[in-house]
C-alpha positions as semicolon CSV with decimal commas, in nm:
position;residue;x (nm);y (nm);z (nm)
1;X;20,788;5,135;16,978
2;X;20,858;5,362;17,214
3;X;21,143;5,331;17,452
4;X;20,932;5,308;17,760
5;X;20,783;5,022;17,649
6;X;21,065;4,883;17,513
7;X;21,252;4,897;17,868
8;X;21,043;4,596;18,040
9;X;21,221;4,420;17,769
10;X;21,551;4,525;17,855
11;X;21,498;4,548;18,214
12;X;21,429;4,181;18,238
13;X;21,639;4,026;18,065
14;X;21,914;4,216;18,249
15;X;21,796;4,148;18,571
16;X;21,801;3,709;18,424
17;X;22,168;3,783;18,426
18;X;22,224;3,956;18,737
19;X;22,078;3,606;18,907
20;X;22,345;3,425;18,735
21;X;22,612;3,712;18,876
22;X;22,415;3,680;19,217
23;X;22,398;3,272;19,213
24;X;22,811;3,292;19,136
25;X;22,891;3,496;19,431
26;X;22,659;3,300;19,648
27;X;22,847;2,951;19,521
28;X;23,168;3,129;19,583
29;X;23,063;3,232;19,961
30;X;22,929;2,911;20,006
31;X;23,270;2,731;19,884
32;X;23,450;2,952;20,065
33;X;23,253;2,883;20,446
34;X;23,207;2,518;20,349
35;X;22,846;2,518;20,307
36;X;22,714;2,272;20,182
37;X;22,486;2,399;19,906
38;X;22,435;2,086;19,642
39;X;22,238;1,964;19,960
40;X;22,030;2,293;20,018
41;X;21,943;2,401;19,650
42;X;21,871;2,047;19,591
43;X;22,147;2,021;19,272
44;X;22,207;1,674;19,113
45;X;22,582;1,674;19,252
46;X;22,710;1,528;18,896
47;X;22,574;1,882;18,694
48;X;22,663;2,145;18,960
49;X;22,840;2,425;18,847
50;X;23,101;2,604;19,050
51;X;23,150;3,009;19,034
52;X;23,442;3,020;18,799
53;X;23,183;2,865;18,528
54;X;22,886;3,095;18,650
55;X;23,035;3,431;18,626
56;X;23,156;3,311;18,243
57;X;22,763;3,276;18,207
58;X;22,721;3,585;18,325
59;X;22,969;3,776;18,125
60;X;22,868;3,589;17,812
61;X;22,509;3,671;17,830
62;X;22,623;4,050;17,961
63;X;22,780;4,042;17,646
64;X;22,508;4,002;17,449
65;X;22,245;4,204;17,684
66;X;22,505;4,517;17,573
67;X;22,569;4,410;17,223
68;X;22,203;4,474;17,208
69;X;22,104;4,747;17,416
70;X;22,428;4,964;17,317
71;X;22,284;5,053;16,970
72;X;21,916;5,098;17,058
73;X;22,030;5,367;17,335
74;X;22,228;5,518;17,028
75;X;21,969;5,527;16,791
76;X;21,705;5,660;17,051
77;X;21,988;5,973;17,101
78;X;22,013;6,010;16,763
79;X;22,358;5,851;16,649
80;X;22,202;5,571;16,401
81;X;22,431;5,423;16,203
82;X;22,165;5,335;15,955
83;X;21,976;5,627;15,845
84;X;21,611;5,463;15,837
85;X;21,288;5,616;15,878
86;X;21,202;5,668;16,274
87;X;20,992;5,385;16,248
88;X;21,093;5,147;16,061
89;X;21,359;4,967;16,280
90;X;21,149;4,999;16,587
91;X;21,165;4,677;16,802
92;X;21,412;4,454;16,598
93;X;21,653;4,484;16,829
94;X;21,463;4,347;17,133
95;X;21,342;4,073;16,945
96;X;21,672;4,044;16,791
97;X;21,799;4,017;17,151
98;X;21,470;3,787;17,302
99;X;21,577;3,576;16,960
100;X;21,938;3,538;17,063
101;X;21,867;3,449;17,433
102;X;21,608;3,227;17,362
103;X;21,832;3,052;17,144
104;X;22,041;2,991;17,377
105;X;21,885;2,830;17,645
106;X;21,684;2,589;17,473
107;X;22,042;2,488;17,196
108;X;22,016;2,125;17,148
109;X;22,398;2,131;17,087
110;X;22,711;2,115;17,458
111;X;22,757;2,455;17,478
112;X;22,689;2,712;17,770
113;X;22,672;2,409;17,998
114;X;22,367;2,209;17,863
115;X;22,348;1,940;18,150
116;X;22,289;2,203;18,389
117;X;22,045;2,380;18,196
């Protein structure tokens, strides 16, 4: 694969963690004026989640976005650490990464906040 159509991929997922960033700063505004949001975005008030716990979704899921994307950007300039053929490692690590991600939203185990999920 070739990166551009690779990027959709990357491009994406990236921008499913920016809403998390984006929903944080809106709970934190919203906090902060005393608006009442629970009521507007229709949350079950018991499984809310306030911005401290949102921007750790973020950053954990940033994480892994750049744990991913990182070494694809250096293999496509030409700083692989593993010296395979050009083709031969094309697109494991977007499925890697559409693996990981997947995994964790639908983990049957309490982590990453499973009520809310």
């Amino acid at each position: 694969m070739i990166m551009a159509e690779k990027l959709p991929i990357y491009r994406g997922l990236f921008m499913l963690i920016l809403c998390f960033l984006a929903a944080g700063i809106c709970i934190k505004y919203f906090k902060k004026h005393k608006i009442n949001y629970v009521y507007i975005f229709e949350v079950v008030p018991s499984n809310r989640l306030n911005h401290y716990q949102m921007f750790k979704i973020f950053l954990s899921l940033l994480f892994v976005w750049l744990f991913m994307t990182i070494p694809e950007v250096a293999r496509i300039k030409g700083f692989s650490i593993f010296h395979y053929g050009e083709n031969e490692t094309d697109g494991y690590n977007s499925l890697l990464m559409i693996c990981i991600f997947l995994t964790i939203l639908l983990n049957p185990l309490h982590t990453m906040y499973r009520e809310f999920r």
